[in-house]
C-alpha positions in Angstrom: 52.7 22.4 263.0 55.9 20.3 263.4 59.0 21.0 261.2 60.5 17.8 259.7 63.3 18.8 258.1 64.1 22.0 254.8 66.6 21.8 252.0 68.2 24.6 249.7 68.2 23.9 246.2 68.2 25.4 242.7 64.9 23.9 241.8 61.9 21.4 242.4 59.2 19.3 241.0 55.8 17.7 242.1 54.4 15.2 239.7 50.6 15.5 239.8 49.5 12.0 239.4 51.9 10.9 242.3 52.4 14.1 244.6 56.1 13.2 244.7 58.5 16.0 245.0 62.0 15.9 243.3 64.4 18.1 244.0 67.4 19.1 242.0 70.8 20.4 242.7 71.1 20.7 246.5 73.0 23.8 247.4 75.7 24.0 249.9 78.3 26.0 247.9 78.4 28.9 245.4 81.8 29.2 243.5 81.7 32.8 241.7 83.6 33.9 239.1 85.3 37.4 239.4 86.9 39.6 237.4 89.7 41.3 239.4 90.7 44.0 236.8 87.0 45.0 237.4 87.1 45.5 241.1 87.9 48.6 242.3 88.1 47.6 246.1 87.8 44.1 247.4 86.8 45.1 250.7 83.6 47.0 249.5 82.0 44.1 247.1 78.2 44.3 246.2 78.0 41.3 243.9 74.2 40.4 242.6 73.9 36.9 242.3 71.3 36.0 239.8 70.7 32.9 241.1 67.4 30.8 241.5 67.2 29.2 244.9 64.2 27.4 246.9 63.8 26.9 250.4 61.6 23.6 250.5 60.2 22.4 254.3 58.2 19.9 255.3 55.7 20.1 258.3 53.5 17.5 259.5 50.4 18.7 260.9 49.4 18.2 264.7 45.3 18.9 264.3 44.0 18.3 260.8 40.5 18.8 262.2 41.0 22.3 261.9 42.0 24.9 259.5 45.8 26.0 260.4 47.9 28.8 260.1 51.6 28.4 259.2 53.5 31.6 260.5 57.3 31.0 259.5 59.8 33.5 258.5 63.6 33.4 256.8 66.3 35.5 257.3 69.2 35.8 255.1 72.6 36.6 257.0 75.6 37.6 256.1 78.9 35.9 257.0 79.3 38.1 260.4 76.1 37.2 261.4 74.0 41.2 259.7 70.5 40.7 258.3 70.6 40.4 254.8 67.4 39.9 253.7 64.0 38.7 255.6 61.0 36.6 254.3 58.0 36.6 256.2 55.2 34.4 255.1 51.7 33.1 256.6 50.4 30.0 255.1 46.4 29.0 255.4 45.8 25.3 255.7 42.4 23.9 255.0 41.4 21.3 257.5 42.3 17.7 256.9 45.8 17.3 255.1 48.2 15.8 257.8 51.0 17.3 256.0 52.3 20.6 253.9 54.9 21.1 251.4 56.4 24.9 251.7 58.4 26.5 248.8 60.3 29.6 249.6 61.6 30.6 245.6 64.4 33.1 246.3 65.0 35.1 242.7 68.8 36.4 243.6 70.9 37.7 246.4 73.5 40.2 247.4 76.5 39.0 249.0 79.6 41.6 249.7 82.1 39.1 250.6 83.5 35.5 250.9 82.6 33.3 253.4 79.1 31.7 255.1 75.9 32.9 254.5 73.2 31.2 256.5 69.1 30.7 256.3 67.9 30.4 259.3 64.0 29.5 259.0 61.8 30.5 261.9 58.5 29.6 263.5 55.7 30.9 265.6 53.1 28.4 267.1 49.6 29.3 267.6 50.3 29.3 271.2 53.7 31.2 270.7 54.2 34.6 270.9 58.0 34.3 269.6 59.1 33.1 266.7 61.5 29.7 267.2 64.2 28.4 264.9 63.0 25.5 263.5 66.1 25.6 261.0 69.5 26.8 259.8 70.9 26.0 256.1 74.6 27.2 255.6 75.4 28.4 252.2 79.1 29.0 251.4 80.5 31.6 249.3 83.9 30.9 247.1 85.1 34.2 245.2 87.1 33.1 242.4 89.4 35.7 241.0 90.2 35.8 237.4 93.1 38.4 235.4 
């Protein structure tokens, strides 16, 4: 399997008749909205973000005469670079298709402070006995104070 390329965004779509995917509102930047009178201590935020996010990648396939196995796995870091979250997944591919479509739906994340968050998508070969980044997606986090 060869990774193409992945985007973050809130949502997708795949018309049937077509097989077209659509994707809507691309992520780079989340601006959220905080009440300071409610914040105890700045320094020790533990903000849920109910949020809606999907990782979508595209991989062409290097032997479509055989059944494959896509083995990828995301991390979710923080801004210094700590494990946030991971999410491990191993895909079954039918012989034949010379291409797959992966959705990664993300329902909400955790974030205790401003700054850049990062995806970083990774990949193990059949032939591989590491995993190998295939892909990093920054996502930037703006805390907006309100009295």
């Amino acid at each position: 399997m060869k990774h193409i390329w992945t985007v973050l965004c809130q949502n997708s779509s795949i018309d049937k008749e077509t097989n077209l995917l659509s994707m809507f509102s691309c992520v780079e930047q989340l601006n959220i909205k905080i009440d300071r009178s409610k914040v105890k201590n700045i320094d020790k935020l533990d903000i849920p973000i109910n949020i809606n996010i999907q990782l979508i990648s595209y991989w062409l396939i290097e032997n479509a005469n055989k059944d494959n196995v896509l083995r990828i796995k995301l991390e979710l870091l923080d801004p210094e670079g700590k494990l946030i979250n991971e999410f491990p997944r191993e895909i079954n591919i039918k012989k034949g298709p010379l291409r797959f479509r992966n959705i990664i739906n993300i329902r909400g994340i955790k974030i205790k402070k401003e700054g850049r968050y990062i995806f970083k998508m990774t990949h193990q070969g059949d032939n591989d006995k590491n995993f190998k980044m295939v892909a990093e997606l920054p996502l930037d986090i703006k805390l907006l104070y309100t009295i």
